[in-house]
DRENPA-38843 format. One line per 8 residues: their letters; for each residue x, y negated, z negated of C-alpha. Coordinates in Angstrom, 2 decimals. Layout:
a = X,Y,Z  ...
REM end
This chain:
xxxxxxxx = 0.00,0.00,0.00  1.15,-3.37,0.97  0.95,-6.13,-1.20  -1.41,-8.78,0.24  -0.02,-11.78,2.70  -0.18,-15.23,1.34  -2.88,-17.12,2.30  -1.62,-18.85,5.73
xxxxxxxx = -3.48,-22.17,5.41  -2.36,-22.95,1.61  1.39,-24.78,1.09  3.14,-25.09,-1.97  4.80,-28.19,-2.92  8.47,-27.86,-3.07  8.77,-30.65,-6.00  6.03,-29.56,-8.38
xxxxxxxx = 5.17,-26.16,-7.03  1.67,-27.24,-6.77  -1.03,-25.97,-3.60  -1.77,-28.42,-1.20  -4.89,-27.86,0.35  -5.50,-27.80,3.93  -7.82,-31.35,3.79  -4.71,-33.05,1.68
xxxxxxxx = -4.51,-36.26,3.67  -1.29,-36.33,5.93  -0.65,-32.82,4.11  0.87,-33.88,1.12  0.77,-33.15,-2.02  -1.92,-35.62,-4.31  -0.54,-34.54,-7.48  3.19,-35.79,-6.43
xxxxxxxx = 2.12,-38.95,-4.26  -0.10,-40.57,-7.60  3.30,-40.86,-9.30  5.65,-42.06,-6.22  5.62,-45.81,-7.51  6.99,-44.71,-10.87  9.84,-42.39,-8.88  11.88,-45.22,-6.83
xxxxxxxx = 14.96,-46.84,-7.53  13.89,-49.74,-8.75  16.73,-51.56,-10.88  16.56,-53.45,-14.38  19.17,-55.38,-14.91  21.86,-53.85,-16.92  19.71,-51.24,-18.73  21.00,-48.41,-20.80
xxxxxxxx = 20.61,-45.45,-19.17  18.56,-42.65,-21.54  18.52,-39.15,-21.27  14.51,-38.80,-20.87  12.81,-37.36,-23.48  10.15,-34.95,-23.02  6.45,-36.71,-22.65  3.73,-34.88,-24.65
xxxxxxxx = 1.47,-32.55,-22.80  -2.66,-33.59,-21.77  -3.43,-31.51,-25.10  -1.35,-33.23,-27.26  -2.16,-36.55,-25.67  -5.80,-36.11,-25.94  -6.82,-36.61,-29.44  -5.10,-40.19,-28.99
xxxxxxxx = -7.25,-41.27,-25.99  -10.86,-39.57,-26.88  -12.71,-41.73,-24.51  -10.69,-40.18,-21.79  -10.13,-36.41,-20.53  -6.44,-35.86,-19.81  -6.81,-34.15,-16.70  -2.82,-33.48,-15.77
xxxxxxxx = 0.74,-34.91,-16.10  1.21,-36.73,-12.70  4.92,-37.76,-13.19  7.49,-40.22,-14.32  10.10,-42.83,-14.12  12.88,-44.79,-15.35  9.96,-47.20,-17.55  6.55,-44.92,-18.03
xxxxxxxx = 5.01,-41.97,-18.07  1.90,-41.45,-16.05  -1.50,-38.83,-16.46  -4.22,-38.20,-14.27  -7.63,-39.34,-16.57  -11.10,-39.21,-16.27  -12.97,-41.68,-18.10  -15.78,-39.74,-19.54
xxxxxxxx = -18.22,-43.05,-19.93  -17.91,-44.03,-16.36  -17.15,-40.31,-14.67  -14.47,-41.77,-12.98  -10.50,-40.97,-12.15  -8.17,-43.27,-13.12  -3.93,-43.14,-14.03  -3.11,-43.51,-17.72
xxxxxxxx = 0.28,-45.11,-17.84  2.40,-45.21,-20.92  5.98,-46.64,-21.83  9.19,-43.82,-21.77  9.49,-42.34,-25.09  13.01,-42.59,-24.86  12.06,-46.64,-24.01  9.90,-46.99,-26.98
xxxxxxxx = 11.86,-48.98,-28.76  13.58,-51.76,-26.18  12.08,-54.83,-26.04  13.14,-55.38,-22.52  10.74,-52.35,-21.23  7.80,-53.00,-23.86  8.45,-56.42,-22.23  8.25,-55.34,-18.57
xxxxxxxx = 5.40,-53.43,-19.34  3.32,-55.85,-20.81  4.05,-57.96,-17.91  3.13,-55.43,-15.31  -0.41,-55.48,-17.08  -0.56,-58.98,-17.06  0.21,-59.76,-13.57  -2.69,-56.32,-12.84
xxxxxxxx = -5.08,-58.44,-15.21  -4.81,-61.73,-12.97  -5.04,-60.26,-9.89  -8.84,-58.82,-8.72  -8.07,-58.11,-4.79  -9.08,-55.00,-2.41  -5.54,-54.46,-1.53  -3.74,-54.42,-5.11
xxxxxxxx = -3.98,-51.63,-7.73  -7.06,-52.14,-10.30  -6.15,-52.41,-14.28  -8.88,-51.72,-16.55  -7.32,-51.41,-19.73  -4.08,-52.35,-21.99  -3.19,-51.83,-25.39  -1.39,-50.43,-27.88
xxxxxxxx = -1.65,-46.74,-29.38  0.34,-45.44,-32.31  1.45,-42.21,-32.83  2.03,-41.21,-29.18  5.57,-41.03,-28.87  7.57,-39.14,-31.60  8.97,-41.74,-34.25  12.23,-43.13,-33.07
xxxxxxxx = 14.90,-43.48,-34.91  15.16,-46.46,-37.44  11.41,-46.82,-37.61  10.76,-49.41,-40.48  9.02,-47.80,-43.19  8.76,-44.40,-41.31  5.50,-46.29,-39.51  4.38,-44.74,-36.83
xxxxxxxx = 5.67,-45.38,-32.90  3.75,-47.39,-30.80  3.32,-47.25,-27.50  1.66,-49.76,-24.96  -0.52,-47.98,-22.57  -2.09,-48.93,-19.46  -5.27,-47.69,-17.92  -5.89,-48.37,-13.76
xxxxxxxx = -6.70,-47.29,-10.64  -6.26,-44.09,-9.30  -5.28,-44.21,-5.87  -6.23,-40.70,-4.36  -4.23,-40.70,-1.26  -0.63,-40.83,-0.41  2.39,-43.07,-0.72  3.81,-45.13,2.70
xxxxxxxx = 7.51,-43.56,2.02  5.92,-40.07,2.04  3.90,-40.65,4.62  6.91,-41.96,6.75  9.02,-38.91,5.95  5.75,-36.67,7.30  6.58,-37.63,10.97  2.75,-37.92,11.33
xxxxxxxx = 3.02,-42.26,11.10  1.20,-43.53,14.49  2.81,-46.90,15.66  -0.35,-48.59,15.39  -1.00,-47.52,12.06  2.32,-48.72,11.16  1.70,-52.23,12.62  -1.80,-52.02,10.70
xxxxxxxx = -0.48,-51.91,7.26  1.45,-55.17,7.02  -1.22,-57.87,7.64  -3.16,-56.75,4.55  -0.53,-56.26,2.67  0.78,-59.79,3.56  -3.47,-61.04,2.69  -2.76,-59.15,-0.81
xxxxxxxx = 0.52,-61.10,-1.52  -0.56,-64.41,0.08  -3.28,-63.90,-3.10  -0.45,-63.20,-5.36  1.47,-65.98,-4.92  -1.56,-68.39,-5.04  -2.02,-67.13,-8.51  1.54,-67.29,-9.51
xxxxxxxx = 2.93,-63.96,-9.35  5.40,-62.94,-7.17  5.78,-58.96,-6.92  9.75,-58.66,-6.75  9.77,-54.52,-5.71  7.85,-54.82,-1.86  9.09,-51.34,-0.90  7.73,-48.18,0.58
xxxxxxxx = 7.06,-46.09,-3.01  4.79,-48.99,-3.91  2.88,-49.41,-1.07  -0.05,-46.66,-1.42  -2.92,-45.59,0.92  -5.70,-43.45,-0.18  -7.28,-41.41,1.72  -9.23,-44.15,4.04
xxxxxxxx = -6.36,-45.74,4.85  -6.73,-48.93,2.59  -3.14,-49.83,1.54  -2.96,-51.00,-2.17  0.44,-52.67,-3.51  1.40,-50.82,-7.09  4.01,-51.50,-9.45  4.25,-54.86,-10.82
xxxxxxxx = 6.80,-53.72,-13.78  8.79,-56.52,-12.73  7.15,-59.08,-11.29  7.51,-63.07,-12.02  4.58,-65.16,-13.98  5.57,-68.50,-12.10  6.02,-71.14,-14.46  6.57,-68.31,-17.30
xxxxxxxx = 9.11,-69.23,-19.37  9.93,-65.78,-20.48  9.36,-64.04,-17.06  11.55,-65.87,-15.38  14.24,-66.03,-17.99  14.17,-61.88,-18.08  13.88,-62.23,-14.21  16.83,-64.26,-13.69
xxxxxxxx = 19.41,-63.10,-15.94  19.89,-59.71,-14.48  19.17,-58.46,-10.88  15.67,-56.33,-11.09  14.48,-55.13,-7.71  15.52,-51.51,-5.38  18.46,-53.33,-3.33  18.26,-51.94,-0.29
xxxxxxxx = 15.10,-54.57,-0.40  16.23,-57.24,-2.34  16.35,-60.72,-0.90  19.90,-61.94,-0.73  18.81,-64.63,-3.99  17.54,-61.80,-5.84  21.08,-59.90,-5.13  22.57,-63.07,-6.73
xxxxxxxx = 20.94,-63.81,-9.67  19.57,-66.81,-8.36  15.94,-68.10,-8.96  13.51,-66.08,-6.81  9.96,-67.59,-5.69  7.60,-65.56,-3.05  9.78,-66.11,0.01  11.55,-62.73,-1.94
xxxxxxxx = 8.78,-60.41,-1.36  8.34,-61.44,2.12  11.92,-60.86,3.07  11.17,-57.36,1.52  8.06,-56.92,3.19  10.47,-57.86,6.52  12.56,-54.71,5.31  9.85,-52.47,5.17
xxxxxxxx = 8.15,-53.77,8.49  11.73,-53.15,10.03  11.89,-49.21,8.55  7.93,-48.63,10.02  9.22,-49.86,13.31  12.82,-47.84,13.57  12.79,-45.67,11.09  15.91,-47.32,9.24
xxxxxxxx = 17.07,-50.10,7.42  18.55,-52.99,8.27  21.97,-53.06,8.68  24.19,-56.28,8.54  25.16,-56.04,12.07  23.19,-54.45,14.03  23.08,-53.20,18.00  20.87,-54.97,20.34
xxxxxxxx = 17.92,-52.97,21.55  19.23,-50.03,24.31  15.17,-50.94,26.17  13.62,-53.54,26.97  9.98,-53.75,26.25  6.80,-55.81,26.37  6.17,-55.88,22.66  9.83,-55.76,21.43
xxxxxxxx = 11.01,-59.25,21.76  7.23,-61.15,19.63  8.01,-58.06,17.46  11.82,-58.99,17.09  10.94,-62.76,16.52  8.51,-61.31,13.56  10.94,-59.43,11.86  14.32,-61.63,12.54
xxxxxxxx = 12.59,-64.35,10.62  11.14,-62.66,8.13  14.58,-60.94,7.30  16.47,-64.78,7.08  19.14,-64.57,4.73  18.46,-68.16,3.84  14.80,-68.78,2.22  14.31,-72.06,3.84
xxxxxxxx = 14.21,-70.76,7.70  12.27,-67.59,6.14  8.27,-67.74,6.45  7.48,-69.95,3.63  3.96,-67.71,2.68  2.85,-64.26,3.50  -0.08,-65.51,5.80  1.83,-66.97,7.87
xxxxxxxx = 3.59,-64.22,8.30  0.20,-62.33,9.36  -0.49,-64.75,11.48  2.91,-64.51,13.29  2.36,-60.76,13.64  -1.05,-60.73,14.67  -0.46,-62.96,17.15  2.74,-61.23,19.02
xxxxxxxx = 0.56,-58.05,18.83  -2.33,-59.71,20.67  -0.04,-61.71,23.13  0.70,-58.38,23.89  -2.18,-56.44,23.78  -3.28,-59.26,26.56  -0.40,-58.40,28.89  -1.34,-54.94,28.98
xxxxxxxx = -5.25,-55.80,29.69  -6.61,-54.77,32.91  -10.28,-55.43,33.23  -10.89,-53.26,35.81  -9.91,-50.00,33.43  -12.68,-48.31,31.27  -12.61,-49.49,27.54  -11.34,-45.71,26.67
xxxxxxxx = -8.53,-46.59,29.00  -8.08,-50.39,27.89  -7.45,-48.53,24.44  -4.83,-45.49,25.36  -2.63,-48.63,27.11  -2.17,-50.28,23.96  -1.39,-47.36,22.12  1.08,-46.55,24.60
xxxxxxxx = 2.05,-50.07,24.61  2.81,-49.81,20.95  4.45,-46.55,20.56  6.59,-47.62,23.35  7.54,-50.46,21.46  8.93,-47.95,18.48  10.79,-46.05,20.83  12.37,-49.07,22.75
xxxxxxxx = 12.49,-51.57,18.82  15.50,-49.14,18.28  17.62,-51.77,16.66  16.69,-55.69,15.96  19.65,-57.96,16.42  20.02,-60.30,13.52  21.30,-63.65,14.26  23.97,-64.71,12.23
xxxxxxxx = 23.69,-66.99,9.62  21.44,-69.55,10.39  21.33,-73.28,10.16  18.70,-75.63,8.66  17.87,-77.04,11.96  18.88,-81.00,12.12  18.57,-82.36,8.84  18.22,-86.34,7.55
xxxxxxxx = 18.04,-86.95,4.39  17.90,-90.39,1.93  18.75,-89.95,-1.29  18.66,-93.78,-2.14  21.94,-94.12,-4.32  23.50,-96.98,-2.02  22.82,-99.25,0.51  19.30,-101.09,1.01
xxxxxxxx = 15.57,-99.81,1.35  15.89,-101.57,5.09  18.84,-99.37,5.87  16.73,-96.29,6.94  13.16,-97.28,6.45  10.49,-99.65,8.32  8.81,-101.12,4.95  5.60,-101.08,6.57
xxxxxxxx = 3.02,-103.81,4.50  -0.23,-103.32,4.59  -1.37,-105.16,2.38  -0.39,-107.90,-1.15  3.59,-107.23,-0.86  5.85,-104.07,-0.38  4.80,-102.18,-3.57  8.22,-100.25,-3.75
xxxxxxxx = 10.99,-101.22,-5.06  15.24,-99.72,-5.56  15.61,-98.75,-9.21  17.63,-96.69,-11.57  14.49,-94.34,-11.24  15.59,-91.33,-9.80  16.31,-87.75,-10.75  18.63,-87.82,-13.56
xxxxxxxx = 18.28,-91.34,-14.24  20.02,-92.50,-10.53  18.42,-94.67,-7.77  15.19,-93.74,-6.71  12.08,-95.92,-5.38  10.02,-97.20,-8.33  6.18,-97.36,-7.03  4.00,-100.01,-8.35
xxxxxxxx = 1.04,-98.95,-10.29  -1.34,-101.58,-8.92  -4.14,-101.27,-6.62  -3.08,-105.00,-4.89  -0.36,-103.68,-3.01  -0.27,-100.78,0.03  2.62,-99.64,2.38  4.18,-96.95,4.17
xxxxxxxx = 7.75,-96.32,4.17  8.56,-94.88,8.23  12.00,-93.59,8.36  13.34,-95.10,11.54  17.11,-93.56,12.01  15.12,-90.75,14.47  11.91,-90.27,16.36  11.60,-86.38,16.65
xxxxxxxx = 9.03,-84.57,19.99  6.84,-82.05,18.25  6.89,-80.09,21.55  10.60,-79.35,21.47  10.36,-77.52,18.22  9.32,-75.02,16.24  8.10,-77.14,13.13  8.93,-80.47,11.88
xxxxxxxx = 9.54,-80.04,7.89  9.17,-83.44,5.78  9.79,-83.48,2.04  9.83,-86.18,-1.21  10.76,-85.71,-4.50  8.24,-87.69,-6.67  7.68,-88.31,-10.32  4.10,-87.41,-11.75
xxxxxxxx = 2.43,-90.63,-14.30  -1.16,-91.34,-15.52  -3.62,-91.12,-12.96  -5.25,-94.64,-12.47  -8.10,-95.57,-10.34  -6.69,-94.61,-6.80  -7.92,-91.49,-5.12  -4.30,-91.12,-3.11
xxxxxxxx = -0.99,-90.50,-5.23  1.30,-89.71,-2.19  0.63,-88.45,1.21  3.92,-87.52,3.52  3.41,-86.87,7.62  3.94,-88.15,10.79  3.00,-91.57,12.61  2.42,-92.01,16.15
xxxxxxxx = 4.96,-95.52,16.19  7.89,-96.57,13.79  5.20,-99.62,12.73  2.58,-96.82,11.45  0.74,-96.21,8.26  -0.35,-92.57,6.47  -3.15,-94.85,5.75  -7.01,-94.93,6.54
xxxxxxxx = -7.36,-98.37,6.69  -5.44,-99.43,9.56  -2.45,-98.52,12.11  -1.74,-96.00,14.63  -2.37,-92.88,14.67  -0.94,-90.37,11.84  -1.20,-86.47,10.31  -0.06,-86.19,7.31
xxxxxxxx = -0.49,-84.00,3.79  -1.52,-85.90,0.81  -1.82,-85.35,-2.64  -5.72,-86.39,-3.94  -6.01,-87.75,-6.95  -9.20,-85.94,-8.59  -9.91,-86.66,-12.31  -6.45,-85.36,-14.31
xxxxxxxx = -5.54,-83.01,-11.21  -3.40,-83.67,-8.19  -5.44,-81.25,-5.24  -3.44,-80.75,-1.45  -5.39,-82.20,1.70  -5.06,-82.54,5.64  -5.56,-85.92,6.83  -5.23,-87.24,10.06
xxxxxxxx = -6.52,-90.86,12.02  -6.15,-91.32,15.81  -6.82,-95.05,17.02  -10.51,-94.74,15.18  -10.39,-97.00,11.71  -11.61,-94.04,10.29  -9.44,-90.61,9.05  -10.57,-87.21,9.01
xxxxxxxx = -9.54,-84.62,6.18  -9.88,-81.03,5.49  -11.36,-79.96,1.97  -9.18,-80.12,-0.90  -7.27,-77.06,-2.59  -6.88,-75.85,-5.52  -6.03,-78.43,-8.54  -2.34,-78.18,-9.24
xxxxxxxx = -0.65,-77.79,-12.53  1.44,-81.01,-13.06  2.92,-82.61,-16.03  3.26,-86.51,-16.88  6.56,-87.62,-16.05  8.06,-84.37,-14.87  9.82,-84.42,-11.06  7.89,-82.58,-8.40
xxxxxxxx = 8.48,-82.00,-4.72  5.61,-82.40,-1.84  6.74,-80.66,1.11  4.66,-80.58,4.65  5.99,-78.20,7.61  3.65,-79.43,10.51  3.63,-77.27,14.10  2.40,-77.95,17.29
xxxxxxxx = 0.60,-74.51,18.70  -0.25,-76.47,21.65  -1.76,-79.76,23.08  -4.95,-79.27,20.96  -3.62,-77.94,17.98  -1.08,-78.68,14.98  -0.61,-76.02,12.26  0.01,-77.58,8.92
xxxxxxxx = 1.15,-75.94,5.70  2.19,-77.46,2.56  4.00,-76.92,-1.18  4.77,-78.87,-4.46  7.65,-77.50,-6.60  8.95,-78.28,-9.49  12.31,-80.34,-9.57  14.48,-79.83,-12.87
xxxxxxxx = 15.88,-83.01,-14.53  19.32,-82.31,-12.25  17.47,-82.18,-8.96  17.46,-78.24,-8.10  13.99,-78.03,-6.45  12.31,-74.89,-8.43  8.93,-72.52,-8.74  6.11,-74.31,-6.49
xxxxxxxx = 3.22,-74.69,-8.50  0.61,-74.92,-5.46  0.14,-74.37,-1.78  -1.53,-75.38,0.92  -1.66,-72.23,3.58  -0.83,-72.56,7.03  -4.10,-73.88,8.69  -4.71,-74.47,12.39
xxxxxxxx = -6.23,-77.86,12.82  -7.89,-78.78,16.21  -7.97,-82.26,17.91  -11.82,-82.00,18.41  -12.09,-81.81,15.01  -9.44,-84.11,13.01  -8.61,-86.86,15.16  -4.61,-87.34,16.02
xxxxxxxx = -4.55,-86.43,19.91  -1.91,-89.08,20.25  -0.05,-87.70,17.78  -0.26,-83.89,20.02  0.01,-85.57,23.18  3.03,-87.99,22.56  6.81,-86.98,22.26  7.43,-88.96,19.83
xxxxxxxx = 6.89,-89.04,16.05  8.45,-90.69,12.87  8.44,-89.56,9.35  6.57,-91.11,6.67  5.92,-90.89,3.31  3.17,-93.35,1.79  2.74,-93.54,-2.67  0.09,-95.02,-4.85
xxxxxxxx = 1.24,-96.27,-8.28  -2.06,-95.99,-9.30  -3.35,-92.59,-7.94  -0.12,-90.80,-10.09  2.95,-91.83,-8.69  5.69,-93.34,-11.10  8.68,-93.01,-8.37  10.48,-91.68,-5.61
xxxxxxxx = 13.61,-89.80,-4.31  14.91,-87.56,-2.08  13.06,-88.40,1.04  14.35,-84.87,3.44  13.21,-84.04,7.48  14.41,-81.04,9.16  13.36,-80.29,12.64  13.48,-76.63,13.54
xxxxxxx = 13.85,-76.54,17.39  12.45,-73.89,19.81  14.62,-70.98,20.62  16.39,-70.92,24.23  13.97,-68.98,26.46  15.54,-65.49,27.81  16.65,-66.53,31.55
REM end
């Protein structure tokens, strides 16, 4: 007698021994995949490393959590523990995350982990992991050594999602990754960051293990052990002092120690976009593509930028990213579109189009180190107001004035607080043609008072003549980003005025978190898409008492704004524009400094 053949349809996991059923999306194994974001590589500073100590089994663990039923032991990693739940009130699955018993008793981890759960606990979006529950729970882990008073251990806990599917780095290592499916999972996982960082946190660990897909295909980001509260004292302290991240997708700041803001996680997110379309890293120098190929070059734009070693020519948010990508794939998409084909047809093109593209996007050729475009900047330590800027009067007398006002008490441009007095300073060294590059970035340092009775506290942009005004009242035409002044709060807007008395603005953002004489920077990137449209997007920062330009504390996302809409077709039609930058004492400016333009022009095209 024979003994009887394995069943041909099961598999057995070769990491936990497990069967995977037939039905297991991509075939892997559920049990394994639940723990992946606890498994990477991801690094903590200068952490001890701990032998691990043994976690205690679902029976043992039970009695501790009685409103749950521990279901299985999913896994661990270098900061928790995690268990598959079911929480009896509710009938549903969810993970049950605890600290390392052999982490117990660092302050760092407890730290970490009771930041992960705050960053889960601010954050309600489809594409990011669900908390539920966080606490404390003693007796868990066994009592560590030194205990005071032999009390028992405790151990913070977190309850969240359960994300029954499978994790992007397993699914890549399956083989069975279409390239369109690839290409799908970046835009909303650039919607879920762009909602991060508009609520202050920026993720830090963008990599494959934390990027999970259940079995619909919705990607969720997990794993926010080490993510940044901006404007967190503490977070950013911990943050900063030691490198955290996996480095193979750390942003060349976070390699460095230096202060990180959300620019970080989208030069990861350009790693990972980069692996889904080669299949490798990026390397530091890297071969130019061996095929050419429709998609390749948008594609290679997409990724080159996103992977800038220097922040500043990086995207500056995740949706603009998104939009960057979205729109190479459909400018390519539209090349490929034949309408005399069959829909059916119309489809398998583009799918051939795009796994194409992953056979010919072989290697992206990174440019080497980048410059910051042409840059003019006034700092106002010597010479006159005159020397580099049309004092354009309005109205009742220039209302600015060359004072020992500045960032760490040097010359700046003190701003009257009066309503008597209006006028736009027009830098006049260099008239710049929107339609010769790629954005036109204009910046101001400015320091934050009492908001009076003015509705305007500063508004920065562009003028249609070096005699213009960012100003509603009169003057040529102008587009510009101003700072409203609404009750206590300081809220981002649009504006724009073509040769009608009258300007046109979009509806204000979110109020802004700003302190009474504390520096601040208001920075406007402006676009022209073409000779209807300018793209604006926008960003105040906080400036330290030295002048180093830190955490932005609002933004204004990249917005397409049409010329039958906002009126400024002179500005879109005209090659040339000046820089401008226009206060109001009495809407919440107390001074000026640091007036900065950098014009970004538009790459050679291929001959």
């Amino acid at each position: 007698m024979h003994p009887a053949m394995p069943d041909a349809t099961v598999t057995i996991c070769p990491h936990c021994g497990t069967a995977v059923a037939p039905q297991a999306p991509e075939g892997l194994c559920p049990r394994c995949v639940a723990a992946l974001s606890l498994m990477g590589d991801t690094g903590v500073g200068e952490a001890e490393a701990r032998p691990a100590a043994a976690p205690l089994t679902p029976l043992e663990l039970a009695p501790h959590f009685p409103q749950l039923e521990i279901i299985e032991f999913l896994g661990r990693g270098g900061m928790g523990v995690v268990y598959k739940a079911r929480q009896k009130t509710l009938n549903r699955l969810v993970a049950l995350k605890l600290l390392a018993p052999e982490r117990v008793t660092e302050a760092k981890f407890a730290g970490r982990f009771s930041r992960e759960a705050q960053a889960l606990a601010a954050l309600n979006h489809p594409h990011i992991v669900t908390v539920y529950d966080f606490g404390l729970v003693a007796g868990v882990l066994p009592e560590p050594e030194g205990a005071a008073n032999g009390a028992p251990a405790q151990s913070y806990f977190l309850l969240m999602e359960f994300v029954d599917g499978v994790n992007l780095r397993q699914a890549m290592k399956a083989g069975r990754f279409t390239p369109e499916r690839a290409l799908a999972i970046v835009p909303p996982v650039c919607e879920a960051l762009q909602y991060a960082h508009e609520h202050g946190i920026v993720h830090r660990d963008i990599k494959p293990e934390n990027l999970l897909l259940d079995k619909d295909g919705r990607v969720k980001i997990a794993d926010f052990g080490i993510a940044q509260m901006m404007g967190d004292a503490s977070s950013v302290g911990f943050a900063e002092s030691q490198p955290a991240g996996t480095p193979q997708y750390m942003a060349p700041e976070q390699k460095d120690h230096q202060r990180t803001d959300r620019r970080a996680d989208i030069y990861s997110l350009g790693v990972v976009l980069h692996e889904l379309l080669t299949g490798e890293l990026p390397a530091d120098k890297i071969d130019p593509p061996r095929a050419p190929g429709l998609i390749q070059e948008p594609l290679n734009r997409v990724v080159r930028r996103a992977l800038e070693d220097d922040p500043e020519m990086r995207y500056q948010t995740a949706a603009e990213l998104r939009g960057d990508l979205e729109m190479a794939l459909a400018s390519d998409l539209r090349k490929a579109r034949d309408p005399r084909r069959s829909w059916a047809k119309m489809t398998l093109a583009a799918t051939a189009l795009l796994l194409a593209a992953v056979v010919a996007f072989v290697a992206i050729p990174r440019r080497e180190k980048a410059t910051s475009g042409i840059v003019d900047s006034v700092d106002f330590d010597s010479g006159a107001l005159a020397d580099s800027f049309n004092d354009n009067v309005l109205f009742g007398g220039s209302p600015y004035l060359l004072a020992p006002v500045g960032v760490n008490h040097t010359r700046g441009v003190s701003v009257k607080d009066s309503l008597a007095s209006e006028g736009t300073l027009v830098y006049k060294k260099r008239s710049y043609d929107l339609s010769a590059l790629t954005s036109l970035e204009v910046s101001c340092f400015f320091k934050r008072r009492a908001i009076g009775a003015a509705l305007h506290a500063l508004n920065i942009g562009l003028t249609e003549t070096g005699a213009g005004h960012l100003s509603g009242v009169a003057g040529d035409a102008y587009i510009g980003l101003r700072l409203l002044a609404d009750g206590d709060s300081l809220r981002m807007q649009f504006q724009s005025k073509g040769k009608s008395p009258s300007p046109s603005a979009s509806k204000p953002g979110m109020a802004l978190k700003t302190v009474e004489g504390k520096w601040y920077q208001l920075k406007a990137v402006f676009s022209r898409v073409d000779a209807t449209t300018i793209r604006g997007t926008g960003e105040v920062s906080a400036v330290s008492d030295s002048g180093v330009v830190g955490n932005p504390v609002g933004y204004f996302p990249p917005t397409n704004f049409w010329v039958g809409d906002f009126p400024f077709a002179e500005i879109v039609e005209g090659q040339r524009v000046w820089a401008a930058v226009r206060a109001n004492g009495a809407g919440g400016t107390e001074a000026l400094d640091n007036f900065r333009v950098v014009a970004r022009a538009r790459p050679a095209k291929a001959p």
